[in-house]
C-alpha positions in Angstrom: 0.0 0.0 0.0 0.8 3.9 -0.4 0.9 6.2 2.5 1.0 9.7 2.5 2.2 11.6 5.6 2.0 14.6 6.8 5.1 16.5 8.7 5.7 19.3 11.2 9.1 20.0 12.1 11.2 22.7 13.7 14.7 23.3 11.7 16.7 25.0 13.4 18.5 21.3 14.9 18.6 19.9 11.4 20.8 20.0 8.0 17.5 20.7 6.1 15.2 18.0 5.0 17.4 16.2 2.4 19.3 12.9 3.3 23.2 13.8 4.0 26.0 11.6 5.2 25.6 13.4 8.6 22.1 11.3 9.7 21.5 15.1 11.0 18.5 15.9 8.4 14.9 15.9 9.3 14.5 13.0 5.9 16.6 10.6 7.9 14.9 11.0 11.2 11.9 10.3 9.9 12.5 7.3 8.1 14.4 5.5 10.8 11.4 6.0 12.8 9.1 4.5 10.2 11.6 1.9 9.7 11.2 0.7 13.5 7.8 1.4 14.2 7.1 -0.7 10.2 9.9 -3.3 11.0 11.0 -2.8 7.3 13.1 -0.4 5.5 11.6 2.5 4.6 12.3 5.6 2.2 10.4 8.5 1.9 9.8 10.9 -1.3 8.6 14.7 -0.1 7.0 17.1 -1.6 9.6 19.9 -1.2 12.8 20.3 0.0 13.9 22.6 3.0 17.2 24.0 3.7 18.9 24.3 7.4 17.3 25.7 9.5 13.8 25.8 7.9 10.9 24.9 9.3 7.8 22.7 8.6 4.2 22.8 8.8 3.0 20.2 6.6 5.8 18.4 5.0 4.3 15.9 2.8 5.7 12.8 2.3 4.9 9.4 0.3 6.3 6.0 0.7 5.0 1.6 -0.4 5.1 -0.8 2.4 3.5 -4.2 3.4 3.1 -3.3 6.9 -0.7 -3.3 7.3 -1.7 -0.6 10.5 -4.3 1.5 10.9 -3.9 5.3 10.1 -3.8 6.5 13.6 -1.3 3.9 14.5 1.1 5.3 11.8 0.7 8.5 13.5 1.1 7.9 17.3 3.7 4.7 16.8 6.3 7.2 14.3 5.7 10.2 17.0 6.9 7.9 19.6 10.0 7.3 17.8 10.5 10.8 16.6 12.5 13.3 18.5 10.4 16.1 20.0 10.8 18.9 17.1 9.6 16.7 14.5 6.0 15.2 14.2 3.6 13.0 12.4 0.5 15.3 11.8 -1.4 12.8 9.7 -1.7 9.6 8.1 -3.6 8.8 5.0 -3.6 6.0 2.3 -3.4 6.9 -0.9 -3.8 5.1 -4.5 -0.4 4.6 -6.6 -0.6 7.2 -8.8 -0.6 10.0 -6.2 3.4 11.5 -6.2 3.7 14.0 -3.5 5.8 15.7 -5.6 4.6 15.5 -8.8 0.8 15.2 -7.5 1.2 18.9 -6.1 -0.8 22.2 -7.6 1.4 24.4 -5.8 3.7 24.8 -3.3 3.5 27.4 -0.3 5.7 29.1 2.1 5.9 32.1 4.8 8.3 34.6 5.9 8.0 35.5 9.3 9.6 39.0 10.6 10.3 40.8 13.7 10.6 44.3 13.7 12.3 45.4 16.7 15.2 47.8 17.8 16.3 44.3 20.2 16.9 40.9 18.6 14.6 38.0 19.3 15.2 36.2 22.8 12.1 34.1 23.0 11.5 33.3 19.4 15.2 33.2 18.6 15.6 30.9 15.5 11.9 31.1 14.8 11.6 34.4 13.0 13.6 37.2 10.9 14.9 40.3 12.4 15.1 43.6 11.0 16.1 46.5 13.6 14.9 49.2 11.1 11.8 50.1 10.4 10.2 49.1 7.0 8.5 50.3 4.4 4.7 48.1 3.6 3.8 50.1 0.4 7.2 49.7 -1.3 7.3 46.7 -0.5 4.1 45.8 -1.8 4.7 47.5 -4.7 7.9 46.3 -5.3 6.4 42.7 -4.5 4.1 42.8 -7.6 6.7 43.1 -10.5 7.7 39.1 -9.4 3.9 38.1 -10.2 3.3 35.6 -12.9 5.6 33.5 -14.9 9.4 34.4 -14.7 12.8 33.9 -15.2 14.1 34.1 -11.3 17.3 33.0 -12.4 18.6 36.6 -10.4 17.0 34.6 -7.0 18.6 31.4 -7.9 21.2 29.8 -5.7 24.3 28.5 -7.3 24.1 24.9 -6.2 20.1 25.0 -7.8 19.6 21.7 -9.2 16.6 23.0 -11.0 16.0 22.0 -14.9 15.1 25.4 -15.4 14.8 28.6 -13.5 11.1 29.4 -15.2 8.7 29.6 -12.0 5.1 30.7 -11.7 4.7 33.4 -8.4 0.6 32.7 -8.1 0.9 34.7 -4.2 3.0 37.4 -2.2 1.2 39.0 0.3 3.0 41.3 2.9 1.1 42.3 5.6 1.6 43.3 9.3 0.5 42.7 12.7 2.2 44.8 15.8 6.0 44.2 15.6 5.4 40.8 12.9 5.6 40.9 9.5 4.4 37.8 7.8 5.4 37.5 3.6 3.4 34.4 2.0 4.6 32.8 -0.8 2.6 30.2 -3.5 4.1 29.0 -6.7 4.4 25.7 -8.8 7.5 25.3 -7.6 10.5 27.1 -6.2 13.9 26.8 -6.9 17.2 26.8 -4.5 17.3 29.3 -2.2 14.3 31.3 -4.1 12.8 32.8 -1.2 15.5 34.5 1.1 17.0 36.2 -2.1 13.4 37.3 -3.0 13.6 38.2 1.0 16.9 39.7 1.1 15.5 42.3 -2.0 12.1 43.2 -0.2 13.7 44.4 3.2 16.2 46.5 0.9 13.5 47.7 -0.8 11.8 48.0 2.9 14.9 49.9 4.1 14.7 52.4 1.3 18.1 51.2 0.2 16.6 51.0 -3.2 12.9 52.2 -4.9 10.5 49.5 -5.8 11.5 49.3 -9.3 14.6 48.4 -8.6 13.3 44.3 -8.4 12.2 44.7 -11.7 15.6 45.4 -12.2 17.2 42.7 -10.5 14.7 40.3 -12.4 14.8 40.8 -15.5 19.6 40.8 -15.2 18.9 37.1 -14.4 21.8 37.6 -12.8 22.0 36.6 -8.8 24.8 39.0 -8.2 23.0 42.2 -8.4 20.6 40.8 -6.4 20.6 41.6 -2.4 22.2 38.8 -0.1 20.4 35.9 0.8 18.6 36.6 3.7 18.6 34.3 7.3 16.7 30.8 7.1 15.3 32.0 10.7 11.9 32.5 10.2 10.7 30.5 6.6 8.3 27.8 6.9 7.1 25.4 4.5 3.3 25.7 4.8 2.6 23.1 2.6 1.9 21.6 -1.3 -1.8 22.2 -2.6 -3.4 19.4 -4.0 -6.8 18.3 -5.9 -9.9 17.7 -4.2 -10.2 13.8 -4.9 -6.9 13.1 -3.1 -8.7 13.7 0.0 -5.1 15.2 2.0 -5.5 17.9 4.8 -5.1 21.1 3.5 -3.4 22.7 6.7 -2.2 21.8 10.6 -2.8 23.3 14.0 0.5 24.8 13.6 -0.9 27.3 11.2 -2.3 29.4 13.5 0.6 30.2 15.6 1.8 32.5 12.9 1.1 35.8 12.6 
């Protein structure tokens, strides 16, 4: 049978989601826990990959096995193997021709900011920090020249194993609540590293380092160095893939409403 899980995870202990020699990756957590609670070996393919430091709402993951258990089973036997910043959210069988991956509509993230003259104590590794003051309407203005189908080869990492650096933006929304700033993202895909060099532009468009324009700029050089630095992993979270109706998958977690 298939199974399709879904993941919450904190980050900030972990070399990203992608299996590394290290065993020190959310991927490989998971699937030794799947592989004790199963008694088999199991792999995992997810629906997007997170960098250090990222966090997870609903990771989405896919895997075959034998091992017959009910749903609920798969999720309070894998927690109990899990370490405490990683968690089975749901369990759900699904048919063979659902791909996490490949199965997805979109994929979707958020940014979360602190504003603040002092760094974060409390929340330290769970959002961005900017001590300056920033600007919403620039922002938002600057935000819709990256709308629609583009090259974001100017927001692409270097070690990008993308085929092509042709994404569709659907969804950047910037908007503010007391001393939080909270940037969502949805696209068909993203590439390496996408996001906190989109991030790293905004705040310097935020700062009035630069006008608005200026990302149309760095867009269309499709070149990444005139593009701002790439800003800290800190406060990114994977909210999720989208995916059609019939698949019958959760469309969010309780950990969506601790963001701003």
């Amino acid at each position: 049978m298939r199974l399709a899980l879904g993941i919450s995870y904190n980050g900030g202990a972990y070399e990203g989601w992608q299996s590394q020699l290290s065993r020190l990756t959310v991927q490989d957590n998971v699937e030794l826990a799947l592989s004790r609670f199963s008694a088999q070996s199991i792999s995992t393919i997810c629906a997007g990959r997170t960098d250090a430091g990222v966090h997870g709402l609903m990771q989405v993951v896919h895997f075959d096995t034998t091992a017959e258990r009910p749903e609920a089973s798969w999720v309070r036997g894998v927690n109990a193997l899990l370490p405490r910043d990683i968690a089975v959210e749901w369990a759900k069988g699904v048919p063979e021709q659902f791909h996490c991956r490949a199965s997805a509509l979109s994929r979707r993230y958020a940014y979360i900011l602190l504003e603040s003259p002092v760094r974060p104590s409390v929340q330290q590794g769970l959002v961005g920090w900017s001590f300056r003051s920033l600007d919403l309407t620039a922002m938002r203005q600057a935000s819709g020249f990256l709308l629609g189908e583009q090259d974001f080869t100017s927001f692409r990492a270097s070690a990008c194993q993308a085929l092509s650096p042709i994404k569709r933006l659907q969804k950047l929304d910037i908007t503010q609540r007391g001393a939080y700033w909270r940037f969502e993202f949805e696209a068909n895909a993203f590439l390496h590293h996408m996001i906190r060099n989109i991030m790293g532009c905004l705040i310097a468009v935020g700062h009035r380092k630069y006008p608005p324009e200026w990302l149309r700029q760095v867009l269309m050089a499709r070149d990444r160095a005139v593009a701002a630095p790439t800003f800290s992993p800190d406060g990114l979270y994977f909210l999720g893939p989208r995916y059609a109706g019939h698949w019958g998958l959760p469309d969010r977690t309780p950990g969506y409403d601790a963001l701003p």
